[in-house]
DOKETI-782808 format. One record per residue (C-alpha): x, y, z; residue number from 1; residue in three letters. Coordinates in nm, 3 decimals, m for minus. Layout:
BEGIN
<atom east="X" north="Y" up="Z" k="NUM" r="Ala"/>
...
end
This chain:
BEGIN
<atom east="m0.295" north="m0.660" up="m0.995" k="1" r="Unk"/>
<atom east="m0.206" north="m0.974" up="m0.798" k="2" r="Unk"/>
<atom east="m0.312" north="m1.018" up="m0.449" k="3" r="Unk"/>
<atom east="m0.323" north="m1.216" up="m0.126" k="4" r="Unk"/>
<atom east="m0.591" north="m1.313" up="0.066" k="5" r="Unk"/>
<atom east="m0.496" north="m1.117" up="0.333" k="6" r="Unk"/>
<atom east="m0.554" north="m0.838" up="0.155" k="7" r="Unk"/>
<atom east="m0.864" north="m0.964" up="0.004" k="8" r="Unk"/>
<atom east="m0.999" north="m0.968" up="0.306" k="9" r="Unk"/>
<atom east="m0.862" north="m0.655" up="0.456" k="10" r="Unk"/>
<atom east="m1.028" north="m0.446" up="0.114" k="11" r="Unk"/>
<atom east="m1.385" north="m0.533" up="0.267" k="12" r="Unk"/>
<atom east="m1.331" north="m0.326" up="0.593" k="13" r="Unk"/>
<atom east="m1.490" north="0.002" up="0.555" k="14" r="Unk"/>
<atom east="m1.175" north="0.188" up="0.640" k="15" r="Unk"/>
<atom east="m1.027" north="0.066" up="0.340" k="16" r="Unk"/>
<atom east="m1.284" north="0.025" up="0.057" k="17" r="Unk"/>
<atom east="m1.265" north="0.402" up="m0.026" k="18" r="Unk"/>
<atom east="m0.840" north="0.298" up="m0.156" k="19" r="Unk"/>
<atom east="m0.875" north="0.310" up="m0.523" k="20" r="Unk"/>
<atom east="m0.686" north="m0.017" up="m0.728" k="21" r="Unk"/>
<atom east="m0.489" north="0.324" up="m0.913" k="22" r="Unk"/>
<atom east="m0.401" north="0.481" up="m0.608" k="23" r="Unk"/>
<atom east="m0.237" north="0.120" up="m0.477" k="24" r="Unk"/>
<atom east="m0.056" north="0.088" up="m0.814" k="25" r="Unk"/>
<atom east="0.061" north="0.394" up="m0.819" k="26" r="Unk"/>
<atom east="0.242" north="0.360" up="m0.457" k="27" r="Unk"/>
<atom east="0.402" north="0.040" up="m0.632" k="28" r="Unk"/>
<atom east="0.476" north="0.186" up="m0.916" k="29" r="Unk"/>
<atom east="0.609" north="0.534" up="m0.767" k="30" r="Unk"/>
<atom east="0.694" north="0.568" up="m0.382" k="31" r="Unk"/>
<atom east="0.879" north="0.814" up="m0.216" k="32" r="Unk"/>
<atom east="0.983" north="0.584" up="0.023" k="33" r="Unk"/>
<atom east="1.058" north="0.247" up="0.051" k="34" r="Unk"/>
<atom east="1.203" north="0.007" up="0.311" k="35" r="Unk"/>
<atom east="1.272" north="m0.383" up="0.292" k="36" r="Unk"/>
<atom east="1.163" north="m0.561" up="0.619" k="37" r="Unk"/>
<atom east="1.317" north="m0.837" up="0.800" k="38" r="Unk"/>
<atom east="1.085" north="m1.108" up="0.641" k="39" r="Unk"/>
<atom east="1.154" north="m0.967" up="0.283" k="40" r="Unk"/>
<atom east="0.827" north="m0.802" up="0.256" k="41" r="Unk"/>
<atom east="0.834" north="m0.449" up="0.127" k="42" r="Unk"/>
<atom east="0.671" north="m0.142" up="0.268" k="43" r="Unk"/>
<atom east="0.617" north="0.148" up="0.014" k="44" r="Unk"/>
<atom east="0.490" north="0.525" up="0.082" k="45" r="Unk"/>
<atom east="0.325" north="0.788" up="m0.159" k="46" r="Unk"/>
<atom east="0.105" north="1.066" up="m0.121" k="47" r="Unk"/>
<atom east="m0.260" north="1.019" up="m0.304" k="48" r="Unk"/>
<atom east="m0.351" north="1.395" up="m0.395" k="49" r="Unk"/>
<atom east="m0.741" north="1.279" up="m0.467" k="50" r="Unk"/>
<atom east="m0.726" north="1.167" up="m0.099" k="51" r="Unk"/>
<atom east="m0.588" north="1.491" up="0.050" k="52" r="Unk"/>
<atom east="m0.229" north="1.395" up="0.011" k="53" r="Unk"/>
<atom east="m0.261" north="1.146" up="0.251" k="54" r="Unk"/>
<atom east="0.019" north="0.905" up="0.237" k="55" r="Unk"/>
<atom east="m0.066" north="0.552" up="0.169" k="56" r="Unk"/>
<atom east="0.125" north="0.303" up="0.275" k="57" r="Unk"/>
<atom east="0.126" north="m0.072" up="0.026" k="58" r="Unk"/>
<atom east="0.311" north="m0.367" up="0.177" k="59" r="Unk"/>
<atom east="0.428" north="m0.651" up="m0.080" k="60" r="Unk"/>
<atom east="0.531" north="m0.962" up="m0.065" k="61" r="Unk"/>
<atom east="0.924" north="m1.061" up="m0.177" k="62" r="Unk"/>
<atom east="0.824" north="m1.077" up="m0.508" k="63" r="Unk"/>
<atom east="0.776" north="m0.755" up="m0.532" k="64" r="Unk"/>
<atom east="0.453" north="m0.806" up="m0.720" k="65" r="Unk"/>
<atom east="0.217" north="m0.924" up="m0.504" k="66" r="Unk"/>
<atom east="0.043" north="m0.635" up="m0.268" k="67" r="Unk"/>
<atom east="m0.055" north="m0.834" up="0.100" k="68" r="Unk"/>
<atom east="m0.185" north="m0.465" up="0.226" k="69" r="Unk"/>
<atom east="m0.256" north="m0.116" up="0.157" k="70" r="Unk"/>
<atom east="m0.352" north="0.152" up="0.405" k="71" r="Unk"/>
<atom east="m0.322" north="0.531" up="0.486" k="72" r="Unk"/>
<atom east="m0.031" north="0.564" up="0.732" k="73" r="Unk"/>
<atom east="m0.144" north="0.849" up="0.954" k="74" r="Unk"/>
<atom east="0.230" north="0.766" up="1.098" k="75" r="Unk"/>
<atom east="0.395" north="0.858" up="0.795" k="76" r="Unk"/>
<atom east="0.766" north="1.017" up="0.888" k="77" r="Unk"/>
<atom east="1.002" north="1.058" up="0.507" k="78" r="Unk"/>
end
C-alpha cells in the first residue's frame, strides 16, 4: 500500500488508528462512490461492516494509487 506522509502522520491520531490497512484497500478497491476533485485528487466512499457500516471515506492522490487520507465520513450523503 503506498502512502504519503500526510497520511503517515494522520494514522497516529487516535481517531484514526482503529482504520484497518483492509478496510482502506477495500474503499480503493470497491467504493460506492467516487468523485474526482478539482486538484485531481480522488475521494472514494464504502461502508466497513466490521465498523458498523460506517462509511469511510479514502482520498488519493492523481495516481490513483497513492492514499493521502482515510477517515469515517459521518457526512456521508450517496
Amino acid at each position: 500500500m503506498k502512502t504519503t506522509r500526510y497520511f503517515d502522520a494522520m494514522r497516529q491520531r487516535p481517531d484514526r488508528q482503529g482504520i484497518l490497512d483492509a478496510w482502506v484497500l477495500q474503499v480503493v478497491h470497491a467504493p460506492i462512490k467516487q468523485v474526482i476533485q478539482a486538484d485531481g485528487r480522488i475521494r472514494r466512499w464504502a461502508p466497513i461492516a466490521e465498523a458498523g457500516g460506517r462509511v469511510l471515506r479514502v482520498i488519493l492522490l492523481e495516481d490513483g494509487q497513492t492514499i493521502h487520507n482515510a477517515f469515517f465520513d459521518r457526512g456521508f450523503t450517496a
